[in-house]
C-alpha positions as CSV (number, residue, x, y, z in Angstrom):
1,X,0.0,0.0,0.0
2,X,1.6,3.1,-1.1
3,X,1.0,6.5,0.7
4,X,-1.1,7.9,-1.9
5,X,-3.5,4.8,-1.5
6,X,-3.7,5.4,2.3
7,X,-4.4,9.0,2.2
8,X,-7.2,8.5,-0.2
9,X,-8.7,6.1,1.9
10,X,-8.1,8.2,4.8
11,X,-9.6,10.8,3.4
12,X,-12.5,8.8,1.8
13,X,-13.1,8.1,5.5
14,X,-15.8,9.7,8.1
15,X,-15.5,11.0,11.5
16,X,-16.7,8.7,14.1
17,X,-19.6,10.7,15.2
18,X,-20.5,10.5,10.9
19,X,-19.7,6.9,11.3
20,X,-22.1,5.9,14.4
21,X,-24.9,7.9,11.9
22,X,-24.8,4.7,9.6
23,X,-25.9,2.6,11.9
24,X,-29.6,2.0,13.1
25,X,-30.6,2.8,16.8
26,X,-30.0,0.2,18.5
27,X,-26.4,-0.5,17.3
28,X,-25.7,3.8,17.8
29,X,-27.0,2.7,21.4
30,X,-25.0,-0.4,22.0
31,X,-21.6,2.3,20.8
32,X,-22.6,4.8,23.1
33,X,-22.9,2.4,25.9
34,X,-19.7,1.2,25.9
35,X,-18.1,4.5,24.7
36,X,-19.4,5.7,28.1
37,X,-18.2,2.3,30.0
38,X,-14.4,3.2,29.2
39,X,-12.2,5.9,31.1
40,X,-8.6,6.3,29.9
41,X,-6.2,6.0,33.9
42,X,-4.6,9.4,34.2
43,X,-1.4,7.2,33.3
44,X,-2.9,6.2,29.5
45,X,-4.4,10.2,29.1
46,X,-0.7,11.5,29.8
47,X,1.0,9.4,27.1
48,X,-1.3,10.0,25.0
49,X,-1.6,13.5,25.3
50,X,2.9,14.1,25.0
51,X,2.3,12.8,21.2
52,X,4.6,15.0,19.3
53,X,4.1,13.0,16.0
54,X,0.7,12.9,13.8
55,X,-0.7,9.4,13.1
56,X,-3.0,9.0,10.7
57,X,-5.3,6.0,11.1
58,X,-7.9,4.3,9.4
59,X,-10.3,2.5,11.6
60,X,-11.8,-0.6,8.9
61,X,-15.1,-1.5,10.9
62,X,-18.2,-2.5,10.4
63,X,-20.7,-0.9,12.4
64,X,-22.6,-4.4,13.2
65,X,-19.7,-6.2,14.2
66,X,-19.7,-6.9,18.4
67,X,-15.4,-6.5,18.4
68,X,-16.0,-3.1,16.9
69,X,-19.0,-1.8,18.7
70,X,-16.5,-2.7,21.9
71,X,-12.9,-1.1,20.4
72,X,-14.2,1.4,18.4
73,X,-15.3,3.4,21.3
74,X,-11.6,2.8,22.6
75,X,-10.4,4.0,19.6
76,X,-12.0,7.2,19.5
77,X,-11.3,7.5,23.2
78,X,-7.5,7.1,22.3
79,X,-7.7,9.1,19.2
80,X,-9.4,12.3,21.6
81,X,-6.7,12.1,24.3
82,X,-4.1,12.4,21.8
83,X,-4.8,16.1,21.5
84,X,-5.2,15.6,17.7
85,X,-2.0,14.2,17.3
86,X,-4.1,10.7,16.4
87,X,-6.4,11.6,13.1
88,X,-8.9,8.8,12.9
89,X,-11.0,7.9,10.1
90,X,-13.6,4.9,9.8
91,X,-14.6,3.3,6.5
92,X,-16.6,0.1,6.5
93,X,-15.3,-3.1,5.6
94,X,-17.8,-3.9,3.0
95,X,-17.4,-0.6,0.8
96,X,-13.7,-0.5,1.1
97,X,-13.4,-4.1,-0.2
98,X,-9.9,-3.0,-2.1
99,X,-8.3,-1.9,1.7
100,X,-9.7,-4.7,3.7
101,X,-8.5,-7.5,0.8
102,X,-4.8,-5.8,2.0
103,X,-5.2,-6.0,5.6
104,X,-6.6,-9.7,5.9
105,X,-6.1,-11.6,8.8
106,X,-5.1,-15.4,8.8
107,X,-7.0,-15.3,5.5
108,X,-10.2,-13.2,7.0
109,X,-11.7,-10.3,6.6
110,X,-11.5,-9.2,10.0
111,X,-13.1,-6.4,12.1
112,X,-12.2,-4.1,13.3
113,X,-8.3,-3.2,11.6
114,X,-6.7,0.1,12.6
115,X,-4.0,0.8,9.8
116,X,-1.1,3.0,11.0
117,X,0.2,5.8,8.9
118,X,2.8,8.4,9.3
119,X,2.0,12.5,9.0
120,X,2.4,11.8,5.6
121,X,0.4,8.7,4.8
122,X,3.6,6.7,4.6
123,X,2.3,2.6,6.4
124,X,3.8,2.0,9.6
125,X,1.5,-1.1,10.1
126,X,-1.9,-2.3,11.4
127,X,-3.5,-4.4,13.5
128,X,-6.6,-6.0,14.8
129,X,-8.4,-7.9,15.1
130,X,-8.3,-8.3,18.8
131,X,-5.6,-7.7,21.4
132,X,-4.1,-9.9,23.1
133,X,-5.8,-9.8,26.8
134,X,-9.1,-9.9,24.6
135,X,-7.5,-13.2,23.1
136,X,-6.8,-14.7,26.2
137,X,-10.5,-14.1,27.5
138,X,-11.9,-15.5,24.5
139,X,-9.6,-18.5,24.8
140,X,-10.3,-18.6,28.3
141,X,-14.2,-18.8,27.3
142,X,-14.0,-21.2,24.5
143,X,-11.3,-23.2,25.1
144,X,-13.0,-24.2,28.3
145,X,-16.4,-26.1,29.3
146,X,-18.4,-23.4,27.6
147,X,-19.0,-20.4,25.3
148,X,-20.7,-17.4,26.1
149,X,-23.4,-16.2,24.1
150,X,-22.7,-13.9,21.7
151,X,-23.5,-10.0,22.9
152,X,-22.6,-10.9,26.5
153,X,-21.7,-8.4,28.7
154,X,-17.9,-8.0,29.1
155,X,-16.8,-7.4,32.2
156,X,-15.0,-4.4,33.1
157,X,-12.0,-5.8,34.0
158,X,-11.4,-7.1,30.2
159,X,-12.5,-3.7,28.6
160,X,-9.5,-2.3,30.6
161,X,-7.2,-4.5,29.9
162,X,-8.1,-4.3,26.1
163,X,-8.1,-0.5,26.6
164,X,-4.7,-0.2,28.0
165,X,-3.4,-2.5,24.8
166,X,-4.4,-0.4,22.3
167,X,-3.0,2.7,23.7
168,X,0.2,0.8,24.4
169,X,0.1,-0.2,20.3
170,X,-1.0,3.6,19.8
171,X,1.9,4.4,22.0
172,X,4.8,2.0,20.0
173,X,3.2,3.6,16.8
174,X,4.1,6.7,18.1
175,X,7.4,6.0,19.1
176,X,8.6,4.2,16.1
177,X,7.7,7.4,14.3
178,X,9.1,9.6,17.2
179,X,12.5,7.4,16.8
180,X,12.3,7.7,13.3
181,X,15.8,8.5,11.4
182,X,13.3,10.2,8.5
183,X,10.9,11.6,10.8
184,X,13.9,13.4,12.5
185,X,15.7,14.7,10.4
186,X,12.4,16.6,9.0
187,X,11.7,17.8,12.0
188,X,15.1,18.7,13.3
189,X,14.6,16.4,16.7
């Protein structure tokens, strides 16, 4: 993916309040709900907020998906206590075909993907579909003598720990880009 791609995508891409409007009531509910079950520690806001470097990401989602209507919240949370350093977009899965065929994962079209991108649209990486304390839950869960039903409550314990790994990938993100020999030179740090 070259950085002419990404920014076009980027910028084909809606702010997350645009975002929530494409969904129907009950899944702008079941966003807001957990939007307002998350708190950033002090800890996660302070990182967040001593970004020096822009990132530019694009949120793939799909606003009926049950991983995104948890992380995407998170996201945006992340995304707000960067003090715009973090410029997230969303584009859904199914009408950006072309990106999501180039961020597949194990061979699936998994949501959600955040795709990483430097100030000037140059790909750092991405990620998703779940973090890793969210993969140990759900192995926890179905590895064991039963599954949960799907749209189960998560407890709170798990939304923080999948909170505080998505600001620590938001964080090496930033730092790769802060360390970068490219990045500093432009910038004369």
């Amino acid at each position: 993916m070259d950085a002419s791609y990404l920014k076009a995508k980027h910028e084909a891409g809606l702010d997350y309040a645009d975002y929530l409007a494409t969904g129907n009531p009950d899944q702008q509910a079941s966003w807001a709900k957990v939007y307002d079950d998350i708190q950033l520690t002090d800890e996660q806001k302070a990182v967040l907020g001593g970004f020096v470097r822009e990132i530019n990401m694009i949120a793939v989602s799909g606003i009926w998906c049950g991983d995104c209507v948890r992380q995407g919240p998170m996201f945006q949370k992340i995304a707000e206590a960067s003090n715009g350093m973090i410029n997230l977009k969303w584009v859904d899965r199914d009408e950006h075909i072309d990106l999501q065929e180039q961020v597949k994962i194990n061979q699936g079209n998994r949501v959600p993907v955040l795709v990483f991108c430097a100030e000037d649209f140059e790909l750092v990486g991405w990620s998703g579909d779940k973090p890793l304390s969210r993969y140990r839950a759900v192995a926890r869960q179905q590895l064991g003598a039963s599954c949960p039903l799907p749209g189960a409550p998560v407890p709170q314990h798990e939304l923080d720990a999948e909170l505080a790994d998505w600001v620590n990938e938001c964080e090496r993100v930033h730092l790769l880009l802060r360390l970068s020999g490219r990045l500093r030179k432009k910038h004369g740090d």
